[in-house]
VOVEX-297000 format. One record per residue (C-alpha): residue in one letter; z, y, x. Coordinates in steps of 0.02 Angstrom, whole numbers, plus 32768, in hexadecimal, padded with zeros to 4 digits. Layout:
REM VOVEX-297000
AZYX
...
This chain:
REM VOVEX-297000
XFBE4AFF0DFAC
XFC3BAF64E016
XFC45AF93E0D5
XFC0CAF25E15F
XFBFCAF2CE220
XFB90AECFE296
XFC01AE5DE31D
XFBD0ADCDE35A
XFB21ADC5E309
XFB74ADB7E269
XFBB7AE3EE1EA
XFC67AE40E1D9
XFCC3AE72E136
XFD7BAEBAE148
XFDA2AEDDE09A
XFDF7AE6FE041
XFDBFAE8DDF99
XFD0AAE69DFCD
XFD2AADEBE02E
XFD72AD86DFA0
XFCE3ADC5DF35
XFC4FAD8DDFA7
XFCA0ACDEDFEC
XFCBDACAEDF17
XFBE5ACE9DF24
XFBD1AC57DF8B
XFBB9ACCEE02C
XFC03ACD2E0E7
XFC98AC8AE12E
XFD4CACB5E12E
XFD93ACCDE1DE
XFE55AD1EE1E1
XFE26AD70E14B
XFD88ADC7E16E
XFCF0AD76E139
XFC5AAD51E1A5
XFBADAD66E155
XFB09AD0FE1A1
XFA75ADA0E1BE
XFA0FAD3FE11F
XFAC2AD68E0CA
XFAD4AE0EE106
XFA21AE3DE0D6
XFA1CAE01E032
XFAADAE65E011
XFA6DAF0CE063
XF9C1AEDFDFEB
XFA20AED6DF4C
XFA7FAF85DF7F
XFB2CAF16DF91
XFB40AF3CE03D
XFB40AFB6E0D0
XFB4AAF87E17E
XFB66AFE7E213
XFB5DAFC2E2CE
XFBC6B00DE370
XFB3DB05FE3DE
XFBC4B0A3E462
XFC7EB08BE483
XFCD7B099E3D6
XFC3BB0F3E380
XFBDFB0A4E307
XFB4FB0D9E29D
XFB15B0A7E1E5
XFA71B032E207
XF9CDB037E182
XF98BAFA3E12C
XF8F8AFADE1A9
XF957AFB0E244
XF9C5AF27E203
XF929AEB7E1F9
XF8FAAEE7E2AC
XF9A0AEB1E2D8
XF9B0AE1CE297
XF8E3ADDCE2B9
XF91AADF9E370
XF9A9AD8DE35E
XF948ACFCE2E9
XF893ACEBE31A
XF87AAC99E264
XF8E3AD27E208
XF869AD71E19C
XF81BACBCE158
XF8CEAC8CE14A
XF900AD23E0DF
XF86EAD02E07D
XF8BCAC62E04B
XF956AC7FE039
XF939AD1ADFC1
XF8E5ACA5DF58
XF954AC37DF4A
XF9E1ACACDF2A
XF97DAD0FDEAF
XF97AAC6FDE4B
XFA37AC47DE41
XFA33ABBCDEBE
XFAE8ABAADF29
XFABDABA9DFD6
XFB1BAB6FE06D
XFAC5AB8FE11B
XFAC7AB32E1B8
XFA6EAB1EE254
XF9DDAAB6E215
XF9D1AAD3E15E
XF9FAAB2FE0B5
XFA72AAC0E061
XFA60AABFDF88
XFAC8AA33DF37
XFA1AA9E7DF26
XF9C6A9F7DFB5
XF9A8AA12E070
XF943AAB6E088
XF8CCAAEAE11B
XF862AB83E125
XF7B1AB8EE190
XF73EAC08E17D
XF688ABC7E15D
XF66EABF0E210
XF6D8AB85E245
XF6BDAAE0E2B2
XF6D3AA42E25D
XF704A9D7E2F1
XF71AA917E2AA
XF782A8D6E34B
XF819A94DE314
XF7FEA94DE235
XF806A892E25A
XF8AEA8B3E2B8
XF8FEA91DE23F
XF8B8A8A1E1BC
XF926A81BE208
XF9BEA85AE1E2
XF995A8B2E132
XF90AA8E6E0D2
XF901A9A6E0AE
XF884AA15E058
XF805AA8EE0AD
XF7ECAB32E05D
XF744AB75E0AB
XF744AC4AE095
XF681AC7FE093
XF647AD0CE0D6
XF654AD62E016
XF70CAD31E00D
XF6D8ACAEDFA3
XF752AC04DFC3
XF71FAB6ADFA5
XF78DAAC7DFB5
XF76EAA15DFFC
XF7FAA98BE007
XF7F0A921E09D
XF835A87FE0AF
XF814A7E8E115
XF7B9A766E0B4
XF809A6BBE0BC
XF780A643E091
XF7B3A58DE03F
XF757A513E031
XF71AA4FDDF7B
XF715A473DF17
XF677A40ADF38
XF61AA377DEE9
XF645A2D7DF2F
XF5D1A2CFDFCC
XF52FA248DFC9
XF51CA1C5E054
XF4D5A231E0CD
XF435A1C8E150
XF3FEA234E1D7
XF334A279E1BF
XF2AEA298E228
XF27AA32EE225
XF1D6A3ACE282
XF1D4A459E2B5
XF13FA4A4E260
XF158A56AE2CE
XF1FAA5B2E295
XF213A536E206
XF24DA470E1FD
XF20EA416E18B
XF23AA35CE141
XF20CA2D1E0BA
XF2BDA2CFE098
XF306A33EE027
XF3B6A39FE05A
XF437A3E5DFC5
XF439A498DFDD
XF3EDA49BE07B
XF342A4F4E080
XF2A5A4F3E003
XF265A45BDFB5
XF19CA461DFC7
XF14EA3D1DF70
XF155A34CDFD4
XF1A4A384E054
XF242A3FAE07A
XF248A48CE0F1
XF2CBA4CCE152
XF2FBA56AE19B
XF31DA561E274
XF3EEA595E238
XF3F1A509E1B9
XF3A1A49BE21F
XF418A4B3E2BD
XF4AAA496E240
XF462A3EAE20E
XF42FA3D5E2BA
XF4EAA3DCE2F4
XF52AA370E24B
XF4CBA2EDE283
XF454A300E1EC
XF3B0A2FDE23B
XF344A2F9E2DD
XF2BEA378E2FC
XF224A311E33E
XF203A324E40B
XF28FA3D4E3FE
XF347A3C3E41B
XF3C3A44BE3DE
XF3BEA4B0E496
XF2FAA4CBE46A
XF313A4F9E3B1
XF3A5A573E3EC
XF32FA5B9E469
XF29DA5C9E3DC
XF317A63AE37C
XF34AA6A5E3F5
XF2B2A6DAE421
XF26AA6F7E385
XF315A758E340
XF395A7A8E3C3
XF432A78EE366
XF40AA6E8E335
XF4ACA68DE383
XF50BA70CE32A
XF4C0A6E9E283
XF4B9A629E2B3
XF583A63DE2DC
XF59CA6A7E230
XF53DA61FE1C8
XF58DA586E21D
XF631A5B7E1F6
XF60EA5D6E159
XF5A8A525E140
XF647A4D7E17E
XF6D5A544E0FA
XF67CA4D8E06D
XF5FEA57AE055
XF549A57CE02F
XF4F8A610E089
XF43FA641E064
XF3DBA6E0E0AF
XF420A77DE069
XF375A7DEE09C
XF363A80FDFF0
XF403A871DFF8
XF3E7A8AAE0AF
XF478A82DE0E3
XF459A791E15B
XF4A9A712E0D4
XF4D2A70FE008
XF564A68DDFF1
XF575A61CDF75
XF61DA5BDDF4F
XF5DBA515DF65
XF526A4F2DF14
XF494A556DEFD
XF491A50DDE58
XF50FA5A5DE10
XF4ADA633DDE8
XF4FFA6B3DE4D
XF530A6C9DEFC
XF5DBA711DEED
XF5D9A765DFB1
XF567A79FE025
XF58BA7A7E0C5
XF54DA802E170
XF576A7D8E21F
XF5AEA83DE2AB
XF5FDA831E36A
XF6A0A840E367
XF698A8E0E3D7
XF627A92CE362
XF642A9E6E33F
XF5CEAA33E299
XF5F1AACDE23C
XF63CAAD1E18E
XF593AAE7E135
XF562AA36E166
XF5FEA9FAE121
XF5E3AA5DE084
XF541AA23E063
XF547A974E062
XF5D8A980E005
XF58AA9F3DF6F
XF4FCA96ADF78
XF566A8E4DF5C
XF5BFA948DEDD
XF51BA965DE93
XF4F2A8B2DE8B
XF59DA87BDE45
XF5B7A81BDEEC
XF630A82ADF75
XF623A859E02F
XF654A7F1E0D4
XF63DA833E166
XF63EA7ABE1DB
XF699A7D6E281
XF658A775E315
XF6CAA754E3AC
XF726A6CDE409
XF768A6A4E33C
XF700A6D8E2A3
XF769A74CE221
XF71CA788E18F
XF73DA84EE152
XF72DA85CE07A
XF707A8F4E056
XF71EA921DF99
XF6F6A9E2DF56
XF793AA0ADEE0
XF7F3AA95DE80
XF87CAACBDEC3
């Protein structure tokens, strides 16, 4: 059994012959020759029966410590321990060579974070960790149970489109919620017979391209007309205009329980490859939000966007893997 001792909130190994041992495992650090295990090290060891730490309680006394005490230990010193652990023991369990640092557990692959699904998914800081690098989120249930989600920042292009048709400017009336028009508009709203009708967010867009003019309303009164009748409807109107001007056609994602389905660039292709769901960029949800409308768009052999709303508009994929 290899011998280790708590300094420093880490667990130092003296012997040499270990040390070598563990550190060609993939584990600690080498410091003067001692090696320096992490606590997720340390108890990984202590689990598989590899390793037995002590700790000095007074003046040049120290006492074996238990597996459970060990825990207690190191939960007081990482509030996250336990869901970390969790992780980690997975991951180890299945072969994978692991290199920790502050933020992350390191494969050759991948970029590892663990939450537990009580957790707080706050999009202002995943959007600034997904700045510098995407990562992977492995969510511990309250069985034990992990699931997996990578998260990367969506960087939207602007498809190829159809050459564009001389474009006149319409008139257009506002029947209640709705605009309608003689003219018809390509992928714009629901053609209707004779005439075409026009949802109050498509019609603001067209409004602001110069496409038409809403009869005896200007966009201030249309804007108005929205807000009223929905509370977030600048945010959605934000979320849909900026995907209106990437060269995207959005549509309403109700169906799905999302504000928008997004299509490349024309309704005419049978699928929506995205959907996508707006948010303020101070928003703070719990992982099971996350979860679900990612299983649904799983389900539907689509992929999420969640749509963060601030002073710039980022978009978080979220995409339920195998690690």
């Amino acid at each position: 059994m290899i011998q280790g001792r708590i300094v420093n909130q880490k667990v130092r190994i003296y012997d040499k012959k270990a040390t070598s041992s563990l550190h060609g495992q993939g584990f600690g650090t080498i410091k003067k020759g001692y090696l320096d295990l992490n606590l997720l090290e340390a108890a990984h060891l202590i689990e598989k029966d590899k390793l037995e730490v002590s700790i000095e309680l007074v003046k040049m006394k120290t006492v074996k410590m238990s597996f459970v005490d060990f825990l207690k230990l190191a939960s007081k010193v990482e509030e996250n321990f336990e869901t970390e652990r969790m992780v980690y023991n997975d991951l180890k369990n299945r072969g994978y060579p692991i290199s920790l640092t502050k933020d992350f557990f390191e494969t050759r692959e991948k970029e590892i974070k663990a939450f537990s699904e009580n957790d707080i998914f706050d999009f202002s800081k995943i959007v600034r960790i997904l700045k510098k690098n995407k990562f992977v989120a492995c969510i511990v249930d309250e069985e034990r149970d992990i699931t997996s989600y990578l998260l990367s920042l969506f960087r939207p292009h602007r498809p190829q489109k159809p050459p564009k048709k001389p474009v006149t400017e319409s008139k257009a009336n506002l029947l209640s919620t709705r605009v309608v028009s003689e003219d018809p508009f390509d992928d714009f709203g629901i053609s209707l017979g004779s005439f075409h009708e026009l949802s109050l967010i498509e019609a603001l867009y067209l409004i602001k391209n110069d496409r038409i003019t809403v009869i005896d309303e200007n966009e201030k009164d249309l804007f108005e007309i929205g807000k009223k009748k929905q509370k977030d409807f600048e945010l959605i109107y934000r979320g849909y205009e900026s995907l209106r001007d990437l060269g995207y056609v959005p549509k309403t994602g109700f169906k799905y329980g999302t504000h928008f389905r997004v299509y490349d660039f024309s309704i005419d292709r049978i699928h929506a490859p995205y959907l996508a769901h707006c948010y303020p960029e101070k928003t703070r949800v719990r992982w099971s939000e996350i979860s679900r409308a990612s299983r649904l768009a799983h389900s539907v052999k689509k992929k999420i966007l969640f749509t963060v709303v601030g002073d710039e508009i980022n978009y978080i994929k979220c995409e339920r893997i195998k690690v």
